[in-house]
N, C-alpha and C positions, 0 to 999 in steps of 0.2 A: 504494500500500500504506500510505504514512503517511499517507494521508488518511482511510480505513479504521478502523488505528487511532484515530487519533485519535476520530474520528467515537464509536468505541463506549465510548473513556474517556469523553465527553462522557455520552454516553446511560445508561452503570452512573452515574457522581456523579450524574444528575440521579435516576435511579432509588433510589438509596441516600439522595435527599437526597428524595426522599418517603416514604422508610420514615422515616426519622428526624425530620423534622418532624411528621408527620402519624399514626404508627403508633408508635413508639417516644421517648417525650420522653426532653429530658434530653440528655446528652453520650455518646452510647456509639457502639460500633464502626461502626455502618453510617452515623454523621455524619463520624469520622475519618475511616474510607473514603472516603466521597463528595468531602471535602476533597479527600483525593489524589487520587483519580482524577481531578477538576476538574482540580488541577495541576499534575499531569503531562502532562495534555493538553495545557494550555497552555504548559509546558515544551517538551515534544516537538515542540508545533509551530512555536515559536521555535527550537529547535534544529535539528530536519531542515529546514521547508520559510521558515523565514526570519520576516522582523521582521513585514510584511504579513498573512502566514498567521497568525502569535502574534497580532496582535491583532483579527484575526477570530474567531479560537479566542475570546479572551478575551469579544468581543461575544455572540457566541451562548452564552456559557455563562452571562452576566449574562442575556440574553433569557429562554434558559431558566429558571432560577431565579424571575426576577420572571413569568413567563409562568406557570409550575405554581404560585406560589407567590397569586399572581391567579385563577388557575382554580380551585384547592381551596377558597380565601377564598369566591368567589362562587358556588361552587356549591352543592350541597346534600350535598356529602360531608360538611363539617364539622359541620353539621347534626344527621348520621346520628350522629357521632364523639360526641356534645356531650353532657352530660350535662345533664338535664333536671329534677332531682329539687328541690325546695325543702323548705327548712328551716322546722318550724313553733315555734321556740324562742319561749316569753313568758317577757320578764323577770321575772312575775312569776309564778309558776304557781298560789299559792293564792287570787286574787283572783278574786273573787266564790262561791270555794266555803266554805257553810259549814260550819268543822270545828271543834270545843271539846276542850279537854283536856279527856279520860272518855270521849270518844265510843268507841266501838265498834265493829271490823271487821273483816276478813281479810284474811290475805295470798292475792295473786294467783299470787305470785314466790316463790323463797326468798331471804328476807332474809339476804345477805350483805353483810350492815349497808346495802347499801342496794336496796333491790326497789319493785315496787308491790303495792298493797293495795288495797280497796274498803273505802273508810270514806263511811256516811250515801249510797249511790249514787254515787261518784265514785271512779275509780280513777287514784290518785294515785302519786305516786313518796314514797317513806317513807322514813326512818334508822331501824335499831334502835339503841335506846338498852340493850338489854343485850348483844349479840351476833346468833348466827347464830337465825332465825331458819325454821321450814322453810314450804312453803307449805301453805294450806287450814288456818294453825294460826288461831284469834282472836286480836285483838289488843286493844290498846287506845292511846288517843291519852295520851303523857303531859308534852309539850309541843310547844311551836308557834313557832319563829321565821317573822321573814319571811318566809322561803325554803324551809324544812324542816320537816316535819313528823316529829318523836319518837314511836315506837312502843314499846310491852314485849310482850311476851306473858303472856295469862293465861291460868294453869293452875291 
């Protein structure tokens, strides 16, 4: 019977300890759990069936561990898991496009102070430079840093 138990403490920690790894990041219930269940196992089995049994307990729950922890890594679960998506940030975003103070354009967005626009063919990210802005209104270019392009609207 204490082999039993023991047996299915082992089986919930390693099962709580792939919801937790692999499904749930972070420190939360089902890793605390997994913890215990791990050590109590290997309590119980130091306690009821002796020093031998505890640290066979102890071996197969290290087995375990590194064994799923081996299988998830290689397989193509992590894979499935992974996120895929790439970041297309340039540090510089108005380089190569040509825009002048004065030019002229529309918002795509509603400028809440910051939206995109289509100015000269190119749809940019804009600041307004007087406030909120709605879209489909014209605009106009009335400065240009580096990085930001100044809009007003004209009415």
């Amino acid at each position: 019977m204490e082999v039993l138990i023991i047996s299915m403490l082992i089986i919930a920690g390693l099962i709580l300890f792939i919801i937790e790894v692999f499904l749930i990041p972070g420190i939360s219930v089902a890793g605390i759990a997994s913890a215990c269940s791990l050590l109590y196992a290997i309590y119980y089995a130091f306690d009821s069936l002796g020093t031998q049994a505890g640290i066979i307990t102890i071996g197969i729950t290290i087995i375990g561990i590194t064994g799923i922890t081996i299988w998830f890594m290689k397989g193509k679960t992590v894979d499935k898991l992974a996120l895929k998506q790439t970041l297309d940030y340039k540090p510089n975003p108005l380089k190569g496009v040509d825009i002048h103070v004065g030019d002229i354009g529309t918002t795509i967005t509603r400028l809440t102070l910051i939206g995109n626009a289509e100015i000269n063919g190119h749809i940019l990210e804009v600041q307004s430079a007087d406030g909120f802005i709605d879209e489909k209104t014209p605009i106009k270019v009335c400065r240009i840093t580096p990085n930001t392009i100044y809009v007003q609207s004209i009415q």
